[in-house]
C-alpha positions in Angstrom: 6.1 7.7 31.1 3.3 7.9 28.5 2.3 7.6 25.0 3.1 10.7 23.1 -0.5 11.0 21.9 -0.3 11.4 17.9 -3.1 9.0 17.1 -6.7 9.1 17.4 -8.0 5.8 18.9 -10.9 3.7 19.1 -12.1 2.8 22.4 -11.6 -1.1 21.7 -8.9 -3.5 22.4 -8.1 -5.8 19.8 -6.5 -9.1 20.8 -7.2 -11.9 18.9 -8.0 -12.6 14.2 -8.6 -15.2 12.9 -8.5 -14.7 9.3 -11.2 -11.6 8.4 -12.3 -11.6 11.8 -11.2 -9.5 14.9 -11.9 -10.3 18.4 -11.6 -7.8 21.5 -11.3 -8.0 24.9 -14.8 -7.9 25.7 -15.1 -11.0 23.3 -16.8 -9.0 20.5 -16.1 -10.2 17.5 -15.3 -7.6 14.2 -14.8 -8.3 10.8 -11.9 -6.1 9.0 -12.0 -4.9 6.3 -9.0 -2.2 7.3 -6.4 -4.8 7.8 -4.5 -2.4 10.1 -4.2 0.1 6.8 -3.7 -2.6 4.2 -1.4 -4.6 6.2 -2.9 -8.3 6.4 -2.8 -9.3 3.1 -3.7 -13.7 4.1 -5.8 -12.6 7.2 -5.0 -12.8 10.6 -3.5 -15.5 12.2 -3.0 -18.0 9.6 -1.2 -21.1 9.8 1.2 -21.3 7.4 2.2 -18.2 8.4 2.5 -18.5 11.9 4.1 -22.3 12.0 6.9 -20.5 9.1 7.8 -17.5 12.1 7.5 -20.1 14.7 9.7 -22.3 13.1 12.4 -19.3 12.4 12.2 -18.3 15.6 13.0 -21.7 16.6 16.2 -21.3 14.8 17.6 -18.0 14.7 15.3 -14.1 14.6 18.2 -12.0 13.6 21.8 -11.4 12.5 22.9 -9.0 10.5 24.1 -8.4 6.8 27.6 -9.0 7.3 26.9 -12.8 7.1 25.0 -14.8 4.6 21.2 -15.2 4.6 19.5 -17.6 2.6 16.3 -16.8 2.9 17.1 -13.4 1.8 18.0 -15.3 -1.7 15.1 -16.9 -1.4 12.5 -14.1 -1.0 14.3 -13.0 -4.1 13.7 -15.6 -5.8 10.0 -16.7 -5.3 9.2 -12.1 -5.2 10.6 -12.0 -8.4 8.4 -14.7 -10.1 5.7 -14.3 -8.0 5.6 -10.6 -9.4 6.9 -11.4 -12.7 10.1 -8.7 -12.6 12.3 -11.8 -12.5 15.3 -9.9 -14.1 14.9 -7.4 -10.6 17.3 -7.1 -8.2 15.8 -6.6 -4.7 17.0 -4.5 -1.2 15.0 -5.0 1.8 14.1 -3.0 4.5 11.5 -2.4 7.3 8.8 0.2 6.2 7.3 1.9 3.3 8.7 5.1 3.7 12.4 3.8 4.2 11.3 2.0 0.9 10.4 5.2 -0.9 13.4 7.1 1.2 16.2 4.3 -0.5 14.2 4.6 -3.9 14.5 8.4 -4.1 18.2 8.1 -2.8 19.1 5.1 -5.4 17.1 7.3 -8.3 19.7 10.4 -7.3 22.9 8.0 -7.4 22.0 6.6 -10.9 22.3 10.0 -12.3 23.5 12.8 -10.4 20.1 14.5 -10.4 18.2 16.2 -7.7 14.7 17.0 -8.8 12.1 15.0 -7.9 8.8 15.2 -9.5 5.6 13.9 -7.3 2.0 14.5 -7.7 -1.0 16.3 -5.5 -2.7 14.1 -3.2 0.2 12.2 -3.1 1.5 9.9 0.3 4.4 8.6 0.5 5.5 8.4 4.0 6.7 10.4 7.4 10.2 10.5 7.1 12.5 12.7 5.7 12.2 12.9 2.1 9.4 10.9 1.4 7.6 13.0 3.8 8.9 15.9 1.3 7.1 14.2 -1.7 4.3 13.6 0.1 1.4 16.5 -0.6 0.2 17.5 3.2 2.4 20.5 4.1 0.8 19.7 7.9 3.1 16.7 8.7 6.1 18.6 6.3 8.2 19.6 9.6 10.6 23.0 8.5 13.9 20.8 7.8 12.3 18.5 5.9 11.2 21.6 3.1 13.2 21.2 0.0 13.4 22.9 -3.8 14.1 19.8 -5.5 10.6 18.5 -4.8 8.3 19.5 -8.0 4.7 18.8 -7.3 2.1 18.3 -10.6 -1.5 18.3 -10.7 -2.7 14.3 -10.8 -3.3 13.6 -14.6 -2.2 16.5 -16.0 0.0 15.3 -19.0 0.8 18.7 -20.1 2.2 20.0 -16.9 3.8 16.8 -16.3 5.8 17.6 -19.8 6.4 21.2 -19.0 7.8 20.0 -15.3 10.7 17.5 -16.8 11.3 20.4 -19.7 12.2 23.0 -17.3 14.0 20.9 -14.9 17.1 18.4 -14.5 14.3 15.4 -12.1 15.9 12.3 -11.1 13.1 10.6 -10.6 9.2 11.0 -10.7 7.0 8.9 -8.2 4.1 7.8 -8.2 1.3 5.6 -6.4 -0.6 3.2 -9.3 -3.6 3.9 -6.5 -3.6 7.2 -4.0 -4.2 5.0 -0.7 -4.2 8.2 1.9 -5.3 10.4 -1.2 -8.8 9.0 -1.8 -8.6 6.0 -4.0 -8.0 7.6 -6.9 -6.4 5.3 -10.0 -4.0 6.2 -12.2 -5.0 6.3 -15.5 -2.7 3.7 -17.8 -2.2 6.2 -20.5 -0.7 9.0 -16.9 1.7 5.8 -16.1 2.5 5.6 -20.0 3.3 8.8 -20.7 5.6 8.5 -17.4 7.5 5.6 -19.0 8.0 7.3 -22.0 9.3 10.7 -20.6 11.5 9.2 -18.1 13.0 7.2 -20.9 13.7 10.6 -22.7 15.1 12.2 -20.2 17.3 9.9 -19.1 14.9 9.7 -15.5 14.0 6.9 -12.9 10.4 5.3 -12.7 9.5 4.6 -9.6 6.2 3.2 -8.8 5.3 3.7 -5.1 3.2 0.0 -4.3 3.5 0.2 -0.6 -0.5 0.4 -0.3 -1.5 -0.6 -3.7 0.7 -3.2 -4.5 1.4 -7.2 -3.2 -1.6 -8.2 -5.6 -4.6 -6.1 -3.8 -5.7 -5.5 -7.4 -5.5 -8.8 -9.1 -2.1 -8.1 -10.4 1.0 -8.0 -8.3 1.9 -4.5 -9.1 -1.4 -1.6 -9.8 1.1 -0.3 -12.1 1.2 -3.3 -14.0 -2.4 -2.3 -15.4 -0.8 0.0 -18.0 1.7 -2.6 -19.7 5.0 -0.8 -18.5 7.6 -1.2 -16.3 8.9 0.9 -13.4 12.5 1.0 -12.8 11.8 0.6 -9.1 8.9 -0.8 -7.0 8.3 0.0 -3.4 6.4 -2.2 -1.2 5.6 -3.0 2.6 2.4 -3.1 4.4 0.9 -6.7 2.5 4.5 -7.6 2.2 4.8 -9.2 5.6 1.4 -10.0 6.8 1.8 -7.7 9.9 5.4 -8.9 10.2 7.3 -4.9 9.4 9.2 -5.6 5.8 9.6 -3.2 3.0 11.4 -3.7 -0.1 12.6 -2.0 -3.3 12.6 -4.2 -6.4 15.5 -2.4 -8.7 15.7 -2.6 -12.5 18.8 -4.3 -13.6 19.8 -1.3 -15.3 21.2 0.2 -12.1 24.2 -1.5 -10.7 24.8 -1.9 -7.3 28.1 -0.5 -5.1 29.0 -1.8 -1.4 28.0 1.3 0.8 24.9 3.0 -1.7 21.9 1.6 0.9 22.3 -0.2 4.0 20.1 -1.7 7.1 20.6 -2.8 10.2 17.1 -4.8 10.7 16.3 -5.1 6.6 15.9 -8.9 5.6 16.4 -10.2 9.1 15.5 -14.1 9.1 11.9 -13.7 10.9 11.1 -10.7 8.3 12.1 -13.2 5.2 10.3 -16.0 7.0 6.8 -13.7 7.1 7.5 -12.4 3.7 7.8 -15.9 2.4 5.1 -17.5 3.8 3.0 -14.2 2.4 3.8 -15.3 -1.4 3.3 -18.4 -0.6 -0.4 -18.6 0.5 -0.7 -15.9 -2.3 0.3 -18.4 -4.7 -1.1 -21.6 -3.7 -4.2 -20.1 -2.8 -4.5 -18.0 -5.8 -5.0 -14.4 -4.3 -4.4 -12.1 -6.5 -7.4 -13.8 -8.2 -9.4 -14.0 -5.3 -8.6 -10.0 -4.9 -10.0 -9.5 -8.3 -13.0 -11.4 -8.2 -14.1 -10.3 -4.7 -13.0 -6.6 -5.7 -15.2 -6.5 -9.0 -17.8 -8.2 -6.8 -18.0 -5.2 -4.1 -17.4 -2.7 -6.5 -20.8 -3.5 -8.7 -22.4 -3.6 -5.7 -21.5 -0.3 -4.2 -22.2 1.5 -7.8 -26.0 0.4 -7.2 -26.3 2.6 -4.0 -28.1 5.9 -4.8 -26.5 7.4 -2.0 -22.9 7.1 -3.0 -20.9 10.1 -5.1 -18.5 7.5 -6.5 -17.3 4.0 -6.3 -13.0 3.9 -6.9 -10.2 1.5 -6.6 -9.4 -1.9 -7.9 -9.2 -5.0 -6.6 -9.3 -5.3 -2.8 -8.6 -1.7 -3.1 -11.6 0.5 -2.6 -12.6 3.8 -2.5 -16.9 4.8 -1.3 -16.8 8.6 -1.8 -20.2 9.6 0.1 -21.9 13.0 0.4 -21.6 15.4 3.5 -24.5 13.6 5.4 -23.2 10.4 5.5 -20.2 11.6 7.2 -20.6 9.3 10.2 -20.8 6.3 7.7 -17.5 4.7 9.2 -18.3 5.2 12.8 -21.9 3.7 12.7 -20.1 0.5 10.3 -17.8 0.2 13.2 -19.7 1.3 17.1 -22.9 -0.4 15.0 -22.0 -3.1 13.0 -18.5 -4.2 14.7 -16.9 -3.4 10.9 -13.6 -2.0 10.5 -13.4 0.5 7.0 -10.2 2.6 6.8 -11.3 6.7 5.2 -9.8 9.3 3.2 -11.3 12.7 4.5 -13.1 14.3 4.3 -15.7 11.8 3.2 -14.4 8.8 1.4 -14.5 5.1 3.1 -11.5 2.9 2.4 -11.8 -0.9 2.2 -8.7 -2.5 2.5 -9.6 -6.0 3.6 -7.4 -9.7 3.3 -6.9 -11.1 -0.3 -8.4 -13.9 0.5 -11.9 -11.9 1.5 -14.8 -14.5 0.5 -18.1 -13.5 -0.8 -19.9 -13.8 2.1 -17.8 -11.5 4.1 -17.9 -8.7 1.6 -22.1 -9.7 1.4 -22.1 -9.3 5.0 -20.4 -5.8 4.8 -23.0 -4.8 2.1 -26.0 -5.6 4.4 -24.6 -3.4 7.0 -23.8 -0.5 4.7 -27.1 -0.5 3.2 -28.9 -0.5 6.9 -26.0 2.9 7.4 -27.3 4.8 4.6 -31.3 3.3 4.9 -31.1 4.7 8.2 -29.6 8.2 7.4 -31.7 8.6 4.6 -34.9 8.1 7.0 -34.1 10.2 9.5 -33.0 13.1 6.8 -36.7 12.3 5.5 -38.4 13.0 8.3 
């Protein structure tokens, strides 16, 4: 048997991080500023986290929801002030799209509704219907098409009034940052207006975090930016530092009923361990501030290259949209360099590093960049 080949790799074996660092087999060493797509949220490797699975593992890895799990409790618990939604009620599971695929469902048992209003350039997953909100008809297989799916142009207030006055939606979703989409924010007064109209139409908020959230921005959730609350937050990726762990975090306005979601692997004891020891070094290292600092930091710097269409994002959450010629930007940062950048095509280099990213790092990434676009700019020169 082999791989059923659906992803384009890179000709290098990973097998050892150590926080922002990345070693392969050849003992080259990397630094990542990918995280394996925003995944590694304390860097690779580190302690606390590793002596918190080991120790769980030590103990018991899984049993099911039919028994009692403290640590669920706890991951509750130390989630909800961690994020601030402390009056949240919280469902775990094991990926963002089965986040956004329970979210959708639990929006549609709250009230009876069907339509679902998402926005272009929008990603929210492969499976079934967040695959269906998500706006890239190539990986939209035939049974997954659906009429309850409303798609709106990104900030466009006006259509987003005229789609909830012409229709019965459910829900509308949306990502505080498009990750897949290009970086793109959005704005606090879109998210506003989002509030307000789900409130009049008797609608569910749900704010898709899976990329953009677990404090990459220098507040827990990217939505938090425009001073209103979702009724539910998805999240993954960051959530277990490489462990798999999503979550929905549920506004306590919707009441829960024995059968509406349901798991087999959701909140297992090593998952809760990871996602514990995740807000944990979050908190006593102070992260989310580090994310911020270091985020402001790399964005300043970026603005001041001549080269560069646009600098987006927030946080550890950035976007380098770069003209047609600079196209091999993220191939010569990584075959180069030995630095690992995620991209939004057709020209747009993600950075998606650790929280806890230091200064030097992010200098060290700046250096190389600048030699990338020196160098291009020569050779187009001459």
């Amino acid at each position: 048997m082999k791989l059923f080949d659906v992803y384009p790799i890179n000709p290098i074996n990973i097998v050892k991080g150590v926080g922002s660092l990345v070693y392969d087999d050849k003992g080259q060493e990397y630094l990542d500023l990918y995280g394996g797509h925003a995944v590694i949220s304390i860097g690779h490797t580190h302690p606390h986290y590793v002596k918190r699975l080991e120790d769980q593992l030590h103990q018991i890895g899984f049993y099911s929801n039919s028994v009692e799990i403290p640590l669920q409790k706890q991951l509750a618990e130390k989630l909800g002030h961690v994020s601030g939604k402390e009056d949240y009620q919280l469902f775990l599971c094991n990926s963002g799209a089965e986040a956004n695929e329970n979210a959708l469902k639990l929006a549609s048992f709250y009230n009876s509704k069907k339509k679902v209003i998402a926005f272009t350039g929008a990603f929210h997953g492969r499976t079934s219907l967040a695959v269906a909100v998500t706006d890239n008809p190539k990986i939209v297989a035939p049974v997954n098409e659906t009429d309850n799916v409303i798609f709106v142009p990104w900030n466009d207030e006006a259509a987003l009034e005229e789609a909830f006055e012409n229709n019965d939606v459910s829900s509308v979703i949306i990502e505080g940052i498009q990750g897949v989409g290009g970086i793109h924010v959005a704005p606090e007064s879109f998210l506003q207006k989002i509030r307000s109209l789900c409130n009049t139409y008797k609608a569910v908020f749900i704010a898709d975090a899976v990329q953009c959230g677990y404090g990459r921005t220098g507040k827990f959730y990217s939505h938090d930016f425009a001073g209103v609350n979702a009724d539910i937050y998805t999240m993954a990726k960051g959530m277990g530092n490489g462990f798999p762990i999503g979550a929905i975090s549920i506004s306590p306005k919707i009441q829960a009923a024995y059968g509406m979601l349901g798991t087999t692997f959701g909140g297992n004891h090593l998952a809760c361990a990871a996602g514990l020891a995740v807000l944990e070094v979050m908190e006593q290292d102070n992260l989310m501030q580090n994310a911020a600092t270091i985020g402001a930091y790399l964005i300043d710097e970026l603005k001041k290259f001549k080269q560069v269409n646009e600098v987006r994002g927030r946080g550890l959450m950035i976007g380098i949209d770069l003209p047609a010629e600079y196209a091999h930007a993220k191939k010569d940062l990584l075959f180069k360099h030995h630095i690992f950048t995620g991209e939004s095509k057709p020209n747009v280099i993600r950075l998606l590093p650790a929280l806890n990213l230091t200064k030097a790092y992010a200098d060290r990434f700046l250096e190389a960049f600048n030699t990338v676009l020196s160098s291009a700019t020569v050779l187009s020169n001459s």
